[in-house]
C-alpha positions as CSV (number, residue, x, y, z in Angstrom):
1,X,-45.8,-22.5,-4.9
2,X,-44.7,-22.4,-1.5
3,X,-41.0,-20.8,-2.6
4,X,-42.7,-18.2,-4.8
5,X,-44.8,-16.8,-1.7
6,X,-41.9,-16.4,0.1
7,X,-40.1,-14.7,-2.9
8,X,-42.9,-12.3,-3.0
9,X,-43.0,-11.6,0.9
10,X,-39.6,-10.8,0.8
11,X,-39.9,-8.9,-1.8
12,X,-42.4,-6.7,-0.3
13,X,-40.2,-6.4,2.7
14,X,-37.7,-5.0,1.2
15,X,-39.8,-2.7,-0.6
16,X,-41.4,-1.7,2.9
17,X,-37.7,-1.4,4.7
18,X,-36.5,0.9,1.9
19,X,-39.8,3.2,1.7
20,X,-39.8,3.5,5.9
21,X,-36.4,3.8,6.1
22,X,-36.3,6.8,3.5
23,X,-39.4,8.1,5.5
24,X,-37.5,8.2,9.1
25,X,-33.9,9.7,7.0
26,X,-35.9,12.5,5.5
27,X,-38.2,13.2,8.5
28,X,-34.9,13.0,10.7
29,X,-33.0,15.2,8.7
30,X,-33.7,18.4,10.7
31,X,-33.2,16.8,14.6
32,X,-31.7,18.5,17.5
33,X,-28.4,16.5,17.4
34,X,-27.0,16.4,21.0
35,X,-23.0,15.6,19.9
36,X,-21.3,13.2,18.6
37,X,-23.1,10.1,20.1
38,X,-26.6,11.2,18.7
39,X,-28.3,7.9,18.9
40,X,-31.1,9.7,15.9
41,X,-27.5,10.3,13.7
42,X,-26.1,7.0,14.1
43,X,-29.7,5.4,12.9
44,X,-29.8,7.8,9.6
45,X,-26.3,6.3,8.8
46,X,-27.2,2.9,9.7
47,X,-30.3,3.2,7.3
48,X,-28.6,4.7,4.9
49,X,-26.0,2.4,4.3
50,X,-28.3,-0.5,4.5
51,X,-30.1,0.9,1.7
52,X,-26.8,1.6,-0.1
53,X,-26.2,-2.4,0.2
54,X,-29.9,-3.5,-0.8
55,X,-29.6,-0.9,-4.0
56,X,-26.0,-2.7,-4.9
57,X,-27.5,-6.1,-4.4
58,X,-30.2,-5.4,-6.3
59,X,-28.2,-4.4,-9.1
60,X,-25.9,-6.8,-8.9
61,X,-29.0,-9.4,-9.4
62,X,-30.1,-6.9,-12.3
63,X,-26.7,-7.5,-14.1
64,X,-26.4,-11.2,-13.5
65,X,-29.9,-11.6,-14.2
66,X,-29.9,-9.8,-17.8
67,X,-26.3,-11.6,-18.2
68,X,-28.3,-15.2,-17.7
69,X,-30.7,-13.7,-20.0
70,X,-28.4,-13.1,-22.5
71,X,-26.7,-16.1,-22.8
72,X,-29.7,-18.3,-22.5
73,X,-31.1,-16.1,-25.8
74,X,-28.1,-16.5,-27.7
75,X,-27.9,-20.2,-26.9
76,X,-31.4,-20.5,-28.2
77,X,-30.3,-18.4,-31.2
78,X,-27.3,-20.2,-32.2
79,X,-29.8,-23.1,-32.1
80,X,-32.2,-21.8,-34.3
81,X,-30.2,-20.9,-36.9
82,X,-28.2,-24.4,-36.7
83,X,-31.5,-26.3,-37.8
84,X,-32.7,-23.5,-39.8
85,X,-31.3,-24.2,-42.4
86,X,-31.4,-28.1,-43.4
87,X,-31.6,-30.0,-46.9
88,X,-35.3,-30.6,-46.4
89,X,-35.8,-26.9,-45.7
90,X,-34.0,-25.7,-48.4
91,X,-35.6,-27.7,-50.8
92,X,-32.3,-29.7,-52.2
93,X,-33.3,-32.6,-54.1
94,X,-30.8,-35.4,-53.3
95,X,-30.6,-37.8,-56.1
96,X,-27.8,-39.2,-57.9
């Protein structure tokens, strides 16, 4: 129980960085910039390539998840239909 708390605070970290981070890129958008070392532009590229990276780990997970999910189903299909069909289910009488 103790690893699925921590699963779920993370979880709603991320969710929090993303949503704040967002927040400060679009509320930023429209600063004064003072040159080339704007500390406000160096931030908004910062952010936004974090949240480039969280988005492609995220879908990364997504993909190997459903590809887990996949296989696991088709294991437990090919399984199913191996015991499916037996003598006993098909009714075969078996006598000489």
């Amino acid at each position: 129980m103790k690893g699925k708390k921590r699963t779920i605070f993370i979880a709603i970290l991320l969710i929090f960085f993303t949503l704040f981070s967002r927040i400060f890129v679009i509320a930023e958008s429209n600063h004064d910039c003072i040159g080339d070392d704007c500390p406000i532009c160096e931030m908004v590229a910062v952010l936004e390539n974090s949240i480039k990276d969280i988005y492609l780990a995220k879908t990364a997970i997504a993909v190997f998840g459903a590809l887990v999910f996949a296989i696991v189903k088709a294991l437990f299909l090919c399984d199913k239909n191996h015991s499916r069909f037996t003598l006993t289910k098909l009714k075969v009488k078996l006598s000489n």
